[in-house]
Backbone bond lengths (Angstrom), bond angles and torsions (degrees), N, CA, C in turn:
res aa  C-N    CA-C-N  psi(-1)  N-CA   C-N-CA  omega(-1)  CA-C   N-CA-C  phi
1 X - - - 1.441 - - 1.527 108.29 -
2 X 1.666 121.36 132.52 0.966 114.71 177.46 1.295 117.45 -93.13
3 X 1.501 113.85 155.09 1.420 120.43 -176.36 1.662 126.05 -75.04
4 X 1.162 116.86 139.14 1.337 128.54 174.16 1.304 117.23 -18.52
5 X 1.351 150.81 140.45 1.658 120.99 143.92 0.826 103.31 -90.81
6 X 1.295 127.60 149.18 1.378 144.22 -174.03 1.793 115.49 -123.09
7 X 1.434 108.75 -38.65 1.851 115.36 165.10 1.337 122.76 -26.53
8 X 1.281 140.84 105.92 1.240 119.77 160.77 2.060 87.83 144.89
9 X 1.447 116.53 -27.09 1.278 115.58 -141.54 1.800 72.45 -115.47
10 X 1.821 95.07 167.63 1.292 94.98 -159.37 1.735 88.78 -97.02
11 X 1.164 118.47 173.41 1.151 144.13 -164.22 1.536 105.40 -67.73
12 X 1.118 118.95 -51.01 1.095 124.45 -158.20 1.639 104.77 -88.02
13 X 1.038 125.54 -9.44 1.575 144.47 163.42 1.677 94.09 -79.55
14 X 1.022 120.43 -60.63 1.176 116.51 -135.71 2.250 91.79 -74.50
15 X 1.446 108.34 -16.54 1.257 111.56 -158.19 2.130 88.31 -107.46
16 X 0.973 120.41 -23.00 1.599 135.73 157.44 1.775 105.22 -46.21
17 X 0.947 95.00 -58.52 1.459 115.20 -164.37 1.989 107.33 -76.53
18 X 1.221 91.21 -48.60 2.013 87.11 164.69 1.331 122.90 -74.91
19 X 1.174 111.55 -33.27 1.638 105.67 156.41 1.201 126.04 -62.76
20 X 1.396 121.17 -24.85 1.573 115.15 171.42 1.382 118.09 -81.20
21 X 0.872 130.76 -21.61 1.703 153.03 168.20 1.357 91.65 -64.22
22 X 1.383 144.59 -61.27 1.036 126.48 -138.69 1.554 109.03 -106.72
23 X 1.481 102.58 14.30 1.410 132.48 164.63 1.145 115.22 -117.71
24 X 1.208 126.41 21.97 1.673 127.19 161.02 1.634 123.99 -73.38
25 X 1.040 110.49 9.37 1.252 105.96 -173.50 1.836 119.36 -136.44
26 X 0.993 126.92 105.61 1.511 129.81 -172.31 1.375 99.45 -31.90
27 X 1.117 135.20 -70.10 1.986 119.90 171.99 1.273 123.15 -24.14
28 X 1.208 126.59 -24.05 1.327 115.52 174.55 1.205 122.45 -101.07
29 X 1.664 123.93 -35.72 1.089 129.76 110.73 1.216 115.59 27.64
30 X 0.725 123.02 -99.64 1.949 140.72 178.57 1.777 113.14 -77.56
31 X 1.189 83.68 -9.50 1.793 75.43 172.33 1.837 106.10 -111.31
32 X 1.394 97.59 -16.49 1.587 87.59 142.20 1.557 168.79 -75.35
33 X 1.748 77.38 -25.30 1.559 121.78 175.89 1.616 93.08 -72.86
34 X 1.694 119.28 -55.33 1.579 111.75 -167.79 1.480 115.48 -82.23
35 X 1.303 132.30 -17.66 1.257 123.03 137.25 1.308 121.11 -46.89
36 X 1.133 141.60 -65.53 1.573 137.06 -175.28 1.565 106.68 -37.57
37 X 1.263 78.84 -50.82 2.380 84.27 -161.01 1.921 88.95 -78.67
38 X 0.961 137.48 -2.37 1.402 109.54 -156.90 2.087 89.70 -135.50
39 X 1.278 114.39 11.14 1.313 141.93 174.76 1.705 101.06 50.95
40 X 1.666 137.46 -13.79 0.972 134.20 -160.17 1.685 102.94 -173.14
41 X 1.090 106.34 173.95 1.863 97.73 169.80 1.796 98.02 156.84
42 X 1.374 102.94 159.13 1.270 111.80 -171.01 1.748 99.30 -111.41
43 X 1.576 121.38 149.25 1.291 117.21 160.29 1.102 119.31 -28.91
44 X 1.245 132.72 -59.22 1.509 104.21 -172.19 1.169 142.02 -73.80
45 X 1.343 107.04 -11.08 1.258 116.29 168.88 1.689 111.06 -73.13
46 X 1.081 133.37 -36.13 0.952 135.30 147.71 1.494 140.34 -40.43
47 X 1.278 106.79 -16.97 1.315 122.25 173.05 1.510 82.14 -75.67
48 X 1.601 126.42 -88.99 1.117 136.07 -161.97 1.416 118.65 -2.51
49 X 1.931 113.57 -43.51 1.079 107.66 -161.46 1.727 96.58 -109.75
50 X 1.077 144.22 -4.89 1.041 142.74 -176.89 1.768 116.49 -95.12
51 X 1.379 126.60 155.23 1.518 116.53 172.72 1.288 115.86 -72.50
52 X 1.046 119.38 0.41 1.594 116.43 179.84 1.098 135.90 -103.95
53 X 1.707 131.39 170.90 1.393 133.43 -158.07 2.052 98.27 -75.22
54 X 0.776 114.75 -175.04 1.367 121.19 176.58 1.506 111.21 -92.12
55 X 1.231 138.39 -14.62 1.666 161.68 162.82 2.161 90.69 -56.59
56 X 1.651 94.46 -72.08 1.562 82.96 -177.39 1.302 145.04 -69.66
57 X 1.399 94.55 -21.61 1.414 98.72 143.53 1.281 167.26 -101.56
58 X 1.419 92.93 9.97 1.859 127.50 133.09 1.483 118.74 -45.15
59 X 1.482 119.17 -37.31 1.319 123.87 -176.58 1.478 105.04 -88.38
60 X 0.944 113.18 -49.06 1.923 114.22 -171.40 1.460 99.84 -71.90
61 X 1.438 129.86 -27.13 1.373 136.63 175.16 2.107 102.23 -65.37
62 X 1.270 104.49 -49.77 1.454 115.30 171.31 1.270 127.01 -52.99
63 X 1.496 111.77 -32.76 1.390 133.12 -179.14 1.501 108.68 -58.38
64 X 1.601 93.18 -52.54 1.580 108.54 -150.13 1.888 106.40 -88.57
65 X 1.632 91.00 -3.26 1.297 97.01 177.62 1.387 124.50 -91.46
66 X 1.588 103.42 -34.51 1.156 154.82 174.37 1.815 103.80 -41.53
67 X 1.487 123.92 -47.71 1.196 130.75 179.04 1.945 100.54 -115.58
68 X 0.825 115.79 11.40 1.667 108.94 153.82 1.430 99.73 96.42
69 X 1.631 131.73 -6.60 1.524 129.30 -173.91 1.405 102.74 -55.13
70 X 1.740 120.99 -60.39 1.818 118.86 -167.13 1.409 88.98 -104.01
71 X 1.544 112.94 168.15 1.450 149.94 154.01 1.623 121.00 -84.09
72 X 1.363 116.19 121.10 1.767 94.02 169.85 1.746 94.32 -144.07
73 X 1.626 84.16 162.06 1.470 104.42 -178.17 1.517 123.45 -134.96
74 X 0.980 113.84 135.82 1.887 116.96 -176.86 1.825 100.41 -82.88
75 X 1.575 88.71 114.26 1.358 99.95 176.01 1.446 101.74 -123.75
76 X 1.623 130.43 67.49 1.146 120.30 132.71 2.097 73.02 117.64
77 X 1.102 112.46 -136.87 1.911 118.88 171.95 1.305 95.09 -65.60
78 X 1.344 155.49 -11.93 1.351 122.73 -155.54 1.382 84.10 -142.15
79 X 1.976 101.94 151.65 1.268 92.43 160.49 1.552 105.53 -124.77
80 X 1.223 115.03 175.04 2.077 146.10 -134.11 1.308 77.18 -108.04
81 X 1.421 124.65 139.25 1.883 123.62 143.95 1.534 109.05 -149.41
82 X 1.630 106.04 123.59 1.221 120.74 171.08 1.274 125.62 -127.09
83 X 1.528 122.99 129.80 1.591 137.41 -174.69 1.695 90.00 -22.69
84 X 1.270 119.40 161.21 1.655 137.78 171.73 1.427 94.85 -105.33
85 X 0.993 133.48 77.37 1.887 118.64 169.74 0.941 114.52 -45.45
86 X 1.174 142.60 -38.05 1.191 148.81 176.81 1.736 123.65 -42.02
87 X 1.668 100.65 -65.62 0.932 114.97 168.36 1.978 130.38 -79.08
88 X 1.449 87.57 -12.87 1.609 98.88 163.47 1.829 98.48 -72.11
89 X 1.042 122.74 -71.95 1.071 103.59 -159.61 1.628 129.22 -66.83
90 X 1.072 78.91 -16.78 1.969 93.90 154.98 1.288 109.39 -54.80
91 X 1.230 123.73 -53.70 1.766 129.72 178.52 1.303 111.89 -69.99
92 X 1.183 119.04 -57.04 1.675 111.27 148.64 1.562 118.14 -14.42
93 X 0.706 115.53 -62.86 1.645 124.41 -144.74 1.560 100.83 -92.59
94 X 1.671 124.77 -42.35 0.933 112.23 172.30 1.745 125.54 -72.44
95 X 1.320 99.30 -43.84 1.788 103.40 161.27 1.566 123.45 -57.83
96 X 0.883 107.11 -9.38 1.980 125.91 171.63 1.745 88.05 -83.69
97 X 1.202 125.87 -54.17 1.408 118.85 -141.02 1.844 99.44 -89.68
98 X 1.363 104.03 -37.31 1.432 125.64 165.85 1.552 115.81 -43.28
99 X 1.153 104.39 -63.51 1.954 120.28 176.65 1.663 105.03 -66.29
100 X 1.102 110.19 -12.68 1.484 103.02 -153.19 1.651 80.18 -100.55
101 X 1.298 137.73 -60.84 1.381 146.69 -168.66 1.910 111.48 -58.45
102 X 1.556 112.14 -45.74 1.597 122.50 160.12 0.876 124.09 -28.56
103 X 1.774 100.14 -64.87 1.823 121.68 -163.34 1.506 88.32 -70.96
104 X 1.715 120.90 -65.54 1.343 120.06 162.78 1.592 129.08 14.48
105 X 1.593 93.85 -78.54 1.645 123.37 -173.84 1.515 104.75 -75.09
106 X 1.377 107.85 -24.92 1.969 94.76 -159.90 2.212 102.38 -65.43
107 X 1.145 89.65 158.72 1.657 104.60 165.31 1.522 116.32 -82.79
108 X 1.028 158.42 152.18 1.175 152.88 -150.61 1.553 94.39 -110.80
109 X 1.523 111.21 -18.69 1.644 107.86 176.32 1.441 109.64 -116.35
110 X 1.332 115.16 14.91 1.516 108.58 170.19 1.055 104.05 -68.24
111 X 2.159 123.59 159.05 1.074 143.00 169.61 1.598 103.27 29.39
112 X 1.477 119.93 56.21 1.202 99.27 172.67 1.993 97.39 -122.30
């Protein structure tokens, strides 16, 4: 599969847009939600609560790491993963600012 281009587009789209990708999938979803409430947690426990093998959720854990949403750490066989607040609320704020500028722009009789 070839990759996106991304050159040309401004930054702040382009980093909008990988966070939403990397929330396409109900597993992460919930493996975001159970980091938040559970402040920290290791894969396997995460397996526990999800339908999947421990492989896929190594990957959706990779994903979410992958664009800066969770934190993880090698503690010995297991590794640590916790939400990035930081960078959540960065995603927050730009999808707030995104919806807010759309609804903004729309015509009240477009596509209606």
């Amino acid at each position: 599969m070839a990759l996106a281009r991304t050159e040309g587009f401004p930054d702040k789209d382009v980093q909008l847009a990988e966070w939403c990708k990397a929330l396409t999938h109900p597993a992460r979803i919930i493996i975001l939600r159970t980091l938040a409430s559970r402040g920290e947690c290791i894969c396997g426990e995460l397996v526990v609560d999800l339908p999947l093998s421990q492989a896929s959720v190594s990957q959706h854990l990779k994903a979410l790491k992958e664009v800066g949403l969770i934190k993880g750490e090698i503690e010995g066989p297991r590794s640590k993963y916790c939400v990035n607040k930081k960078a959540f609320e960065k995603l927050v704020k730009a999808l707030s600012e995104f919806g807010a500028k759309v609804i903004g722009d729309l015509d009240e009789e477009a596509c209606s």
